[in-house]
Each structure stands twice: as C-alpha cells, then as structure tokens.
C-alpha positions in Angstrom: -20.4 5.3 -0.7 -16.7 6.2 -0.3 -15.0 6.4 -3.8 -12.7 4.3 -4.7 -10.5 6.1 -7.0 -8.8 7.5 -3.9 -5.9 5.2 -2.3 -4.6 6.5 0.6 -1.1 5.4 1.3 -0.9 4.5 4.8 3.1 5.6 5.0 3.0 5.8 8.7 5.4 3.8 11.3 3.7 0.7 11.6 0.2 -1.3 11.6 -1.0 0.2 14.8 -0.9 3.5 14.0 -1.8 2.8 10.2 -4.6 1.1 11.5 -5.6 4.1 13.7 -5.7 6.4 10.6 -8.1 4.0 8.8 -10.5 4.2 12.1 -10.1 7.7 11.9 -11.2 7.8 8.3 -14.0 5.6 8.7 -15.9 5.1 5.3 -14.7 8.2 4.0 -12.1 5.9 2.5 -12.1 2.5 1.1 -8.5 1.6 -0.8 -5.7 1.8 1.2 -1.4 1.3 -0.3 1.0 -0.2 2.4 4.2 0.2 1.1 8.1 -0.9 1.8 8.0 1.6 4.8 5.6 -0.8 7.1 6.3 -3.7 6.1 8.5 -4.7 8.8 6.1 -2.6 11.1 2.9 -5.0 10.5 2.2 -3.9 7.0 1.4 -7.5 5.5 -1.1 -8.4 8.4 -2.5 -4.9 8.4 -3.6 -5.6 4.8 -5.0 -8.8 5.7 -6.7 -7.2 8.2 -8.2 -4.9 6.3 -9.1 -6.6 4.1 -10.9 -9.3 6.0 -12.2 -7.5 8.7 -13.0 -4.4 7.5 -14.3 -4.9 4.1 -11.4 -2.4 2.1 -9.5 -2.5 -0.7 -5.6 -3.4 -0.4 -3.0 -2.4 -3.2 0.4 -3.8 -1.7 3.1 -1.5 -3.0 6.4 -4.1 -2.9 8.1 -2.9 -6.2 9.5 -6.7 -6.7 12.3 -7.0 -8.5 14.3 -10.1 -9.2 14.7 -13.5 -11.3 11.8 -14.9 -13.1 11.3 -17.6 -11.0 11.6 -15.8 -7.3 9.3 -13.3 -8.3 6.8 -15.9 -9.5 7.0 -17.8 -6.3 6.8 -14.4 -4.2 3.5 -13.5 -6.5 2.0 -16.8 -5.9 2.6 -16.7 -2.4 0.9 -13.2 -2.0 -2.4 -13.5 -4.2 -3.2 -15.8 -1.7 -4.4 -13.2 0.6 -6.6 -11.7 -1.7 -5.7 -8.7 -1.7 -6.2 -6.3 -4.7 -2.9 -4.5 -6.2 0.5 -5.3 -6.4 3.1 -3.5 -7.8 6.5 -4.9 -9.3 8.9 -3.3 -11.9 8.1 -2.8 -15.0 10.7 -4.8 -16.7 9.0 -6.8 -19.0 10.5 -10.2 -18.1 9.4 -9.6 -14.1 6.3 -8.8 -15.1 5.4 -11.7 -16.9 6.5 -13.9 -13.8 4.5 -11.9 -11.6 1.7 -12.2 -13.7 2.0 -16.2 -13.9 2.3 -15.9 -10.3 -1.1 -14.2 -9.9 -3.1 -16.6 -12.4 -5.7 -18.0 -10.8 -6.6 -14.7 -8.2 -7.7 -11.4 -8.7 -4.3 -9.9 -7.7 -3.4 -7.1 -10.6 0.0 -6.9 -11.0 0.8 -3.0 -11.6 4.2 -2.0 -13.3 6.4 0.6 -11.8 7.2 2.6 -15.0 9.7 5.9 -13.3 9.1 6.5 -9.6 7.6 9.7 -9.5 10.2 11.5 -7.3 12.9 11.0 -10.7 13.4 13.7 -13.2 15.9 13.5 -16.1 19.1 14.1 -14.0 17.9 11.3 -12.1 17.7 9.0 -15.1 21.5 10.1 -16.6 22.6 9.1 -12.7 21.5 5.6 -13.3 22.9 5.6 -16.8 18.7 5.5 -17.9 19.0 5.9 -21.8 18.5 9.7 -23.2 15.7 11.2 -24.5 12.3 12.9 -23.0 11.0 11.6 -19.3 7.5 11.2 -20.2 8.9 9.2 -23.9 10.9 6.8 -21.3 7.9 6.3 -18.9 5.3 5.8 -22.3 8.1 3.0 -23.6 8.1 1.4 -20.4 4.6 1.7 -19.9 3.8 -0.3 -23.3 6.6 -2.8 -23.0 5.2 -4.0 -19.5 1.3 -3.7 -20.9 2.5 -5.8 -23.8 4.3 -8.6 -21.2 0.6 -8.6 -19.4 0.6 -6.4 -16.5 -3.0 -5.6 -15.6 -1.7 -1.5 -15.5 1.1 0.5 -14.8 2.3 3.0 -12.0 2.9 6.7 -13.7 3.1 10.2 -12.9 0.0 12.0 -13.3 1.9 13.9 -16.0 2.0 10.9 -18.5 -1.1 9.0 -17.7 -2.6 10.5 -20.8 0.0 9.4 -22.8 0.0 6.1 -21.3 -3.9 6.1 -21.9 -3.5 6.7 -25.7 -1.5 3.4 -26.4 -3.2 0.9 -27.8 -1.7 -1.3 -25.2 -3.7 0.3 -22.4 -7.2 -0.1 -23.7 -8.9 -1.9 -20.8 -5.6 -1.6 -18.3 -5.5 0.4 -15.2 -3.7 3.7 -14.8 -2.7 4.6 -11.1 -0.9 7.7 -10.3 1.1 8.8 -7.5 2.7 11.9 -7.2 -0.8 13.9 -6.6 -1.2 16.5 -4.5 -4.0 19.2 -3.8 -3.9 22.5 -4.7 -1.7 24.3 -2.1 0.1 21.1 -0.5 3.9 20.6 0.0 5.3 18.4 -2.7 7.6 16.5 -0.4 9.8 14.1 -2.0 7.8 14.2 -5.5 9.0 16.0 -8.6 6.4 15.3 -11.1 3.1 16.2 -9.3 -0.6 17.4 -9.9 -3.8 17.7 -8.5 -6.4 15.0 -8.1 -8.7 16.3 -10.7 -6.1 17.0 -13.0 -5.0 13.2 -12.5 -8.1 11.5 -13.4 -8.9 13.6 -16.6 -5.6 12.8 -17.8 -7.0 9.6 -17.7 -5.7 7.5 -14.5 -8.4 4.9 -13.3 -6.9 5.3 -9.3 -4.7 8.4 -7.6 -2.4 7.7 -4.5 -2.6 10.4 -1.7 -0.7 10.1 1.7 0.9 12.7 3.6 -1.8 15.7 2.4 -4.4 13.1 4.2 -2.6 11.2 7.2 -0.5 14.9 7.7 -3.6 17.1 8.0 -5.2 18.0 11.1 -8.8 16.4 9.9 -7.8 13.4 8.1 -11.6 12.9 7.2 -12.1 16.0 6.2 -9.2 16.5 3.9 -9.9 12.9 2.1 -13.6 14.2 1.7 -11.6 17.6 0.5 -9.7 15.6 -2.6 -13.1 13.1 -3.4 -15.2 16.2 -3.7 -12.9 17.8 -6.4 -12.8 14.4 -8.3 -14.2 15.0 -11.9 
C-alpha cells in the first residue's frame, strides 16, 4: 500500500505531462498537489481525473486570497469535486469563509502560514512585523487553527512548534520545503529531510522536483517512503 504521507507536487507544464508522471509512478504514490503553475495547463480536470478515475488523493494548492464572501463562493464551488486539500491564506477572516464554504464536504481547508521560500529579509520587504520567523509562522499558525482551518501549511522547521499549540490537537500539519538528503534546494530556504519532517510532527510532507526531476521517478518516491519514520 502506497503511503500517504507523501504528496507529490505535480509542478510540471500541464495535465498531460502531469498525468504521465502519475502513470509513471503507478501506486508507488497515492496523494498528488496541483498547484497555481497548472492550473491554466489542465490542473483542475487533472484533479478530477484523478481523483475519479484513478482512485488518488488531491490537495489543490490555490493559496485563495480575497473578501469573505468571494472566497466562500470559490470554496463552495470547489468542494464539489471532492477533492481532499485546499489551501488558502492563513488570515483568519479568509479562513473562516473558506471554511463555511467547505461545510458540508470533506474539503480541509489548509492555511498558508509563511511560504517556505521566505526568510526574515523577506518578511521586512513586505513590511511583515519583527521578531523571530518560526514566532511569526507559530502566531499565524494558531490565529488560523483558532478561525477553524482543518491545518496549516509550514516549514518543516516549525511543525513542532506548530504541533505543541493547543490549537493543533487533532489538526493537520503539512510541510513543504522537504528535500532528501543530498538534493538541490531550489527555490526553498527553510528545508529538511522527509524523516526529519514527520518527527517534527507534520501529518503530510510535499515533494516535487527531487521526484518528477529524477531519472527513476518510482524509485526515488520509494527512496523518500522508505526513510519515513
């Protein structure tokens, strides 16, 4: 049985060749992210494809953010396809419209704490109030728990942190931002490695180009599941 903690982000042109990768990985893999990048390549019907034809999990990685009321009607609008994740920002008054747009479904509505390609000098850029990354990301974290978000989006580096609240007591954790040992970091600034990921204590961890870049897809998804505490 393929394990689930692993989402592989399918951050590849468009539906075609995303859904070649997932023929190519077979049931090695069962939770797939389709981002911003594909969704004007295919990326909402290669979810419902997947997810309807081929029995996977779908986390639909949109970021929303807008007025109460839009993002409510956008929610509502997606949970229809039954689909599994859905990420928005993790401003407390968007997440509580998206979650009122997902009553009903089993959409979980995942707030976007810090983007995991941001470090401190990113944060002073978009006048982001001072003080410690990782005491930003836990605030955020708590403030969009408490509005009702199902579970947050956070480095690696703060998911135990973000596991301690009180807040996050039966709430998801998914991490980007992971690598294995030895892979480029890319675009990402605050990174670790699978295993190091889940003990901190995130439920899912997000891996794309170290999977859909490799040579053996399969064999490097199998690679990152085998090291999985």
């Amino acid at each position: 049985m393929p394990d689930d903690r692993l989402i592989v982000a399918l951050d590849v042109a468009d539906a075609l060749s995303g859904l070649a990768l997932t023929e190519a990985l077979g049931d090695t893999v069962s939770f797939y992210k389709i981002g911003l990048g594909m969704l004007t390549g295919g990326g909402l019907a290669l979810a419902r494809e997947l997810k309807d034809e081929h029995g996977k999990r779908v986390f639909l990685d949109m970021k929303l953010f807008d007025i109460g009321a839009t993002v409510e009607a956008a929610v509502r609008g997606l949970a229809r396809f039954d689909l599994d994740f859905l990420t928005v920002h993790g401003d407390p008054q968007v997440v509580a419209a998206a979650v009122q747009g997902a009553s009903g479904s089993g959409l979980r509505i995942l707030a976007v704490t810090v983007l995991t390609s941001l470090d401190r000098a990113d944060l002073d850029a978009c006048l982001i109030r001072e003080g410690d990354l990782s005491g930003v990301v836990t605030e955020r974290a708590a403030r969009a728990l408490a509005a009702g978000a199902h579970g947050v989006i956070a480095s690696p580096r703060e998911a135990g942190l973000i596991r301690a609240l009180p807040e996050a007591a039966g709430r998801l954790i998914v991490t980007p931002g992971v690598r294995p040992e030895g892979a480029a970091m890319g675009d990402q600034k605050r990174i670790e490695t699978p295993a190091a990921a889940i003990r901190a204590g995130a439920d899912h961890i997000v891996v794309g180009r170290p999977v859909w870049q490799a040579a053996d897809p399969r064999a490097a998804a199998r690679a990152i599941v085998a090291e999985l505490p």
